[in-house]
Structures are given as structure tokens and as C-alpha cells.
VMD Tcl script that builds the backbone (N, CA, C; Angstrom):
set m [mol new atoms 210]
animate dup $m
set s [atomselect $m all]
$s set {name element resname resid chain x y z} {
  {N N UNK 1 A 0.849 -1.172 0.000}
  {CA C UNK 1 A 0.000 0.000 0.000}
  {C C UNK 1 A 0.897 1.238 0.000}
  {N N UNK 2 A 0.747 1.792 -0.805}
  {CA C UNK 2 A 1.264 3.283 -0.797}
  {C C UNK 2 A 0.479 4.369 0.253}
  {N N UNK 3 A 1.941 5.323 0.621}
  {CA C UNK 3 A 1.258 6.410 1.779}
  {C C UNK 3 A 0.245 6.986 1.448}
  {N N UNK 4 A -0.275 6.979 -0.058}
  {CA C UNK 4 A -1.471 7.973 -0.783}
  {C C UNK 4 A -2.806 7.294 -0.373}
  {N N UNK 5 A -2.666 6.097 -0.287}
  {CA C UNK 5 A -4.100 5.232 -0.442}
  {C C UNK 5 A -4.149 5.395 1.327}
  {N N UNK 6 A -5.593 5.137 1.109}
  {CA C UNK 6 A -6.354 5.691 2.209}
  {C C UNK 6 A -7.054 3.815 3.093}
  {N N UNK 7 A -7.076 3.993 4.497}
  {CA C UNK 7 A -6.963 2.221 4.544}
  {C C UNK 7 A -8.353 2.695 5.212}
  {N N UNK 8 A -9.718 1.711 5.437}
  {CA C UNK 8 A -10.779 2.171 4.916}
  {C C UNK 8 A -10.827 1.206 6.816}
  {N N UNK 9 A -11.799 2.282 7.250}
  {CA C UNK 9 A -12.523 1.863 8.785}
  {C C UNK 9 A -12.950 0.816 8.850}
  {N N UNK 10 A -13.464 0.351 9.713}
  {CA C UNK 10 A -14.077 -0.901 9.848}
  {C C UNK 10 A -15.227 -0.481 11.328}
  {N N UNK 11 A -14.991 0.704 11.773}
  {CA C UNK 11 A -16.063 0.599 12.904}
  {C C UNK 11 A -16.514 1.801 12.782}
  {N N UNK 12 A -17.559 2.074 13.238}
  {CA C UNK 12 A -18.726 3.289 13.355}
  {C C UNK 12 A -18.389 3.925 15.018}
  {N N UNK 13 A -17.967 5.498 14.448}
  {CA C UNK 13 A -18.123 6.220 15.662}
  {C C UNK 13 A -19.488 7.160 16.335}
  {N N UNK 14 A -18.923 7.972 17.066}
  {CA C UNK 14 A -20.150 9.251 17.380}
  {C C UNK 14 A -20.470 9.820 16.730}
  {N N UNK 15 A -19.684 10.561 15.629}
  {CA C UNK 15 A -19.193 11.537 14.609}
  {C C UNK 15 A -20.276 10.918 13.532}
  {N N UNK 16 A -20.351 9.402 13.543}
  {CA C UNK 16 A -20.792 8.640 11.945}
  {C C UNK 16 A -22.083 8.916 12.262}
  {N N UNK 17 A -22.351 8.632 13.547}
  {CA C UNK 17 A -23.557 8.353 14.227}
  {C C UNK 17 A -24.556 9.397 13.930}
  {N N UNK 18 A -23.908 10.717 14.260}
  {CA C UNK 18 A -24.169 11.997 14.034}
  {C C UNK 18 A -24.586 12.509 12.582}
  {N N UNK 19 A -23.370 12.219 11.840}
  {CA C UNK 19 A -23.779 12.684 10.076}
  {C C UNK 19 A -25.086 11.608 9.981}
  {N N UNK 20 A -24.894 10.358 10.164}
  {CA C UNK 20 A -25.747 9.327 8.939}
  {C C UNK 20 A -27.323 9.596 9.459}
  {N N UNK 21 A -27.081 9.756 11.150}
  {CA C UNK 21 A -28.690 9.603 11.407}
  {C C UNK 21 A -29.285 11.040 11.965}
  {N N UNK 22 A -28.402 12.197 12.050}
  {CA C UNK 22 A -28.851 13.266 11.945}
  {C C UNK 22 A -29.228 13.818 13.653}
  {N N UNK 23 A -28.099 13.166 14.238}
  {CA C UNK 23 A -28.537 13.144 15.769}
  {C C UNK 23 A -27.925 14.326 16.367}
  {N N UNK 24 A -28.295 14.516 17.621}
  {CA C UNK 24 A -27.328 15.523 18.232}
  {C C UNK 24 A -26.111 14.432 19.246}
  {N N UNK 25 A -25.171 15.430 19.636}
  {CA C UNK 25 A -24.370 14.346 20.046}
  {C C UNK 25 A -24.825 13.195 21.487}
  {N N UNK 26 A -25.670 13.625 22.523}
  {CA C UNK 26 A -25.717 12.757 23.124}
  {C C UNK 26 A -26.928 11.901 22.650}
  {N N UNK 27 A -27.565 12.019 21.957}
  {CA C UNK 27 A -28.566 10.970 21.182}
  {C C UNK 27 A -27.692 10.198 20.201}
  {N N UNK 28 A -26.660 10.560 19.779}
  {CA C UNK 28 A -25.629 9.183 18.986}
  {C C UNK 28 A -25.145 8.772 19.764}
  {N N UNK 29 A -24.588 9.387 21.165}
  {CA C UNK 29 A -23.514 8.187 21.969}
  {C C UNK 29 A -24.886 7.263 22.541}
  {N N UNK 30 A -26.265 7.884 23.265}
  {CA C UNK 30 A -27.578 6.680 23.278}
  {C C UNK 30 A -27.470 5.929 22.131}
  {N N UNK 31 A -27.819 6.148 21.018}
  {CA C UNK 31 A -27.687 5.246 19.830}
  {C C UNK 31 A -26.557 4.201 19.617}
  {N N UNK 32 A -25.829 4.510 20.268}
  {CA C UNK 32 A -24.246 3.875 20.486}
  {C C UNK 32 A -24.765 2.547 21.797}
  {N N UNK 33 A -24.686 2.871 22.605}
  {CA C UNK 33 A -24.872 2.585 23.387}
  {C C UNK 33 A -26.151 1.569 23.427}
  {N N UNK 34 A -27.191 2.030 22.744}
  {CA C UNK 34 A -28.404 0.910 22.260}
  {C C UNK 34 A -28.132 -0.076 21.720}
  {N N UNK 35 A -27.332 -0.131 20.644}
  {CA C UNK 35 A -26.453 -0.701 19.507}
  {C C UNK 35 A -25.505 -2.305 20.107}
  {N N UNK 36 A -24.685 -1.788 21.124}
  {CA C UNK 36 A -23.627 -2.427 22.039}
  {C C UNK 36 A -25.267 -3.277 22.682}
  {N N UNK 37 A -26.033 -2.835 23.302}
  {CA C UNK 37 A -26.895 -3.524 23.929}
  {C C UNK 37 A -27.728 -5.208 23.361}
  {N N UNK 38 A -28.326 -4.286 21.876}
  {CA C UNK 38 A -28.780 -5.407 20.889}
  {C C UNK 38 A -27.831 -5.999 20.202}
  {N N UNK 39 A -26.783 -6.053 20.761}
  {CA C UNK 39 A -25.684 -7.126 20.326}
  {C C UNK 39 A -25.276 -7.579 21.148}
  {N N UNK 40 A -24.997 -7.504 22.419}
  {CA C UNK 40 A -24.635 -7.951 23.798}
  {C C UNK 40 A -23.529 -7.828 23.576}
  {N N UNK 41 A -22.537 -6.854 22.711}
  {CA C UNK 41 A -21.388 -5.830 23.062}
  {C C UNK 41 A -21.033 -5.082 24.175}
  {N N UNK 42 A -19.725 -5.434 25.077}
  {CA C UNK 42 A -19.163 -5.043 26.444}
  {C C UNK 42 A -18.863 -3.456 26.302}
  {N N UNK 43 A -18.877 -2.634 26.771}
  {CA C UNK 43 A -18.507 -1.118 26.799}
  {C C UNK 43 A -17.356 -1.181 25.997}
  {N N UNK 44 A -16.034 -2.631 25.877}
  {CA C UNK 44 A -15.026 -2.161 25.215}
  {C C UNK 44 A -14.995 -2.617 23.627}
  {N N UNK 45 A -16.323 -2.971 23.189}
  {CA C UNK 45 A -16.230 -3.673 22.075}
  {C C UNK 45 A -16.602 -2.465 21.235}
  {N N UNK 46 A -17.050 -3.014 19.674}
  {CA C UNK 46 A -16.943 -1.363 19.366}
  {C C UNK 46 A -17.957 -1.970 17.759}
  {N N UNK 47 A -18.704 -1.181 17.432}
  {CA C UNK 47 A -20.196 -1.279 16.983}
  {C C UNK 47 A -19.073 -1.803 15.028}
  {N N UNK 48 A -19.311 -2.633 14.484}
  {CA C UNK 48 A -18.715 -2.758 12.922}
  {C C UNK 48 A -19.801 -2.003 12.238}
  {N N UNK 49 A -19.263 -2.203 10.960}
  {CA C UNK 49 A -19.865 -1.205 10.304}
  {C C UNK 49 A -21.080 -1.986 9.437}
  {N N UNK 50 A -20.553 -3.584 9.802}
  {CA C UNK 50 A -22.569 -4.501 9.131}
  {C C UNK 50 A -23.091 -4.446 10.557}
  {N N UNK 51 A -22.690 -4.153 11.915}
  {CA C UNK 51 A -23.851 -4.518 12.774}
  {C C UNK 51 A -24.707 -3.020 12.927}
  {N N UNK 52 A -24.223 -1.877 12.463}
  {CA C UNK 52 A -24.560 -0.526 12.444}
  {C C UNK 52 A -25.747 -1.208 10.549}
  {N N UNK 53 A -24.927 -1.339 10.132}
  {CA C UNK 53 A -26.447 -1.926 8.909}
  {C C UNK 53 A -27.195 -2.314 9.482}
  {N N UNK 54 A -27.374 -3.355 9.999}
  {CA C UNK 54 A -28.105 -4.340 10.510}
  {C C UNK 54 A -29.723 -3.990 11.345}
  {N N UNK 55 A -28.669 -2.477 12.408}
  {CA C UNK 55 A -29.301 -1.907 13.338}
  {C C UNK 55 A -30.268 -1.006 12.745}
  {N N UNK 56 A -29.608 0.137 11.531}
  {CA C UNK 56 A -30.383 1.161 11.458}
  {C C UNK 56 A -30.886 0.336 9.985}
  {N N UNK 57 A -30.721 -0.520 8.925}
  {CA C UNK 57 A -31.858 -0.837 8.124}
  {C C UNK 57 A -31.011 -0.203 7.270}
  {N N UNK 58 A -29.965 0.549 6.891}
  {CA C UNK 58 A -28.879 1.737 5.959}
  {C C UNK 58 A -28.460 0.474 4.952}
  {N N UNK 59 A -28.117 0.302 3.786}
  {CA C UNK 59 A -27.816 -0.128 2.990}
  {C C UNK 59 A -26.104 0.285 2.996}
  {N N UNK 60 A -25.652 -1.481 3.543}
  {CA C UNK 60 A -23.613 -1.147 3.393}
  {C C UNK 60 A -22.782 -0.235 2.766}
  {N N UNK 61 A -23.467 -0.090 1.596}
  {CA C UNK 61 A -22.724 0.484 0.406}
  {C C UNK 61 A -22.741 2.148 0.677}
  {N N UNK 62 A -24.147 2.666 1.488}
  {CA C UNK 62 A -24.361 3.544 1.329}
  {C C UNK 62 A -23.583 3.895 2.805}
  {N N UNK 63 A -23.434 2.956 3.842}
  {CA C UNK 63 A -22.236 3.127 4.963}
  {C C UNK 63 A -21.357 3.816 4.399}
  {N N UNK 64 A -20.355 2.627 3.981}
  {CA C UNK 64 A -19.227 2.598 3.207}
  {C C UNK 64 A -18.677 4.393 2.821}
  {N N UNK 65 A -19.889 4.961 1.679}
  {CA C UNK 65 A -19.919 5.667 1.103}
  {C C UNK 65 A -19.235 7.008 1.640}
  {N N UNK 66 A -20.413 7.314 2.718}
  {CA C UNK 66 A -20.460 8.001 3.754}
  {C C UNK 66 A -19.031 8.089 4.303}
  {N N UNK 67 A -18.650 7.184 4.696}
  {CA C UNK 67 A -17.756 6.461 5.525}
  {C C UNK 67 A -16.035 7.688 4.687}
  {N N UNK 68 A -16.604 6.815 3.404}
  {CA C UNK 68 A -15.526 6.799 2.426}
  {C C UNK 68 A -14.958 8.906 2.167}
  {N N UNK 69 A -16.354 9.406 2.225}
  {CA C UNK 69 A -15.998 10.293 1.841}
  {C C UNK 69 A -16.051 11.599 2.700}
  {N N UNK 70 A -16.314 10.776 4.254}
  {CA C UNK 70 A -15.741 11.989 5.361}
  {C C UNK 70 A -14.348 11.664 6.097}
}
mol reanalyze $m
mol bondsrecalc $m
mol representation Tube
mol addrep $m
């Protein structure tokens, strides 16, 4: 991999939480936090970016996208 190429996330933060579903910030870290719950994820585990599909119904690609271009 060259220093130019960009190495692509694999987990969903507050920040994502915020752009994709239009939240304010402590309603994404709840959303966060809901998330970890319906997965029976420990406080240190950390939400991927198909169980964030999974959760909000968002189509991967359109994750990804998002993802890709903030």
C-alpha cells in the first residue's frame, strides 16, 4: 500500500452516528450505546460497520460511502 491510499474503517463512531442519522451528540452516543446492547457488546467492544447496517436498516454500500468520503 502506498502512503497515498487511504486504509478504509471498519467501525462506526459518534461523529458517523451523528452525520448518517442526523442526531445531536448525546442521542448518537444513546444510539451507540443501544447498539452495544442489541448485540450484547461489552462497553469495550466497538459497533462494525454490518452490525450498524443491521441496526439502522442503511444499505452497506451507502455506509461505506459516507464512511468513504468523510
Amino acid at each position: 500500500m502506498t502512503r497515498r491510499e487511504k486504509t478504509r474503517r471498519l467501525v462506526i463512531d459518534v461523529r458517523d452516528v451523528m452525520g448518517m442519522l442526523r442526531l445531536e451528540i448525546s442521542a448518537s452516543y444513546k444510539a451507540l450505546q443501544n447498539m452495544k446492547a442489541f448485540f450484547n457488546k461489552s462497553k469495550h467492544q466497538y459497533i462494525g460497520l454490518r452490525d450498524f447496517s443491521e441496526y439502522t436498516g442503511l444499505a452497506l454500500d451507502d455506509i461505506e460511502a459516507y464512511i468513504d468520503a468523510n
